[in-house]
N, C-alpha and C positions, 0 to 999 in steps of 0.2 A: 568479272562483271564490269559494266564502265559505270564506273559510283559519277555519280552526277550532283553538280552544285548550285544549286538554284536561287540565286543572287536577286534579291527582289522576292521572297517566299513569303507568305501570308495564311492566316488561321481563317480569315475569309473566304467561305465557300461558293462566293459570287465572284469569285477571282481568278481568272485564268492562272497564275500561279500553283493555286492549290489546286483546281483540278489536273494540271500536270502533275503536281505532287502523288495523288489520286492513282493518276494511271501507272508512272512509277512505280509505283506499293504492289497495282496488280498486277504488273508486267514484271513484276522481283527485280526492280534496278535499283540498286543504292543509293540513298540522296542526302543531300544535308544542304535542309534551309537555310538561309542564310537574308534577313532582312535589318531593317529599320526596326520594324514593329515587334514586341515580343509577341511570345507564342507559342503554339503547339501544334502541328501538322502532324496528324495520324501516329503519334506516340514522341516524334521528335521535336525535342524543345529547336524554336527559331534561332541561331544565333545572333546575336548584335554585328552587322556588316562595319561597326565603323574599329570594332575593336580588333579588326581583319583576322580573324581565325585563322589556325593554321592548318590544313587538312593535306593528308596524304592522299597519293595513289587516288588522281582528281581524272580520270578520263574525258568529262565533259563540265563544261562552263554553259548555264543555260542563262540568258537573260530576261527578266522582266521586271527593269529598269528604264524608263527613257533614256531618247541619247542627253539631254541637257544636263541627267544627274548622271551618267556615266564617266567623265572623265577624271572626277575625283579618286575612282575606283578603277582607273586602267592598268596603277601599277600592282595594284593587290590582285587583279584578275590575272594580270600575266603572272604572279608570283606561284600562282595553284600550280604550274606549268601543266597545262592540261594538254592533251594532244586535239582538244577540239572549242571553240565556243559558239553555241547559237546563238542568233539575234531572232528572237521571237515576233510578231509582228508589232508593231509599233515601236522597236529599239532598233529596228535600222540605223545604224551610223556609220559611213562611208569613212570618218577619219580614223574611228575604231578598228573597223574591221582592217582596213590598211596596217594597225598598229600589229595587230594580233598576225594577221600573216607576216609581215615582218619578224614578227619571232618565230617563225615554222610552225606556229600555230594552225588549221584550220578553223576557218570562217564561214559559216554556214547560217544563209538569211530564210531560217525554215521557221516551221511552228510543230515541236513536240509532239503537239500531238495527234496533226496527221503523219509525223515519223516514228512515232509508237504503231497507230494501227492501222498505217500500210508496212510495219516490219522494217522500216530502214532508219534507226535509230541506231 
């Protein structure tokens, strides 16, 4: 399965976030929130982003962060070594995504969740 890590996750259900988390859950994709805010998204506690969690076996990096708060968090994103990260709409960052293919990472300027239910997730 590509467990997926949702970097900006939120117990707010007016929040693009969570309803990715949402589809996730129905689609059986593994996740682990990971925000600022504490929390609970559909049974998993949010983790605190600043205390950079360690997760295994990270297939996907999802963003819903700005780019202005992202660079604090570029070396712990690349750390997940994920084989992929989205920039969700409004987290386009050109100097990011530059960084992330640099490491043989893919960079992918989608939104989840027309890549969940058109199947190309």
């Amino acid at each position: 399965m590509k467990k997926t890590v949702i970097i900006g996750a939120t117990a707010n259900p007016s929040r693009t976030a969570f309803i990715a988390a949402e589809m996730f859950l129905a689609y059986k994709i593994p996740f682990v929130p990971i925000g600022i805010k504490q929390g609970v998204v559909f049974g998993q506690e949010i983790l605190d982003l600043r205390s950079k969690p360690e997760i295994e076996d990270v297939h996907t990096v999802t963003l819903y962060i700005g780019p202005k708060n992202q660079p604090e968090w570029y070396e712990y994103i690349l750390s997940l070594k994920s084989k992929r990260v989205i920039f969700n709409p409004g987290t386009e960052n050109p100097e990011f995504i530059k960084i992330v293919q640099e490491n043989n990472i893919e960079a992918m300027v989608a939104c989840n969740l027309v890549l969940l239910r058109t199947k190309q997730f």
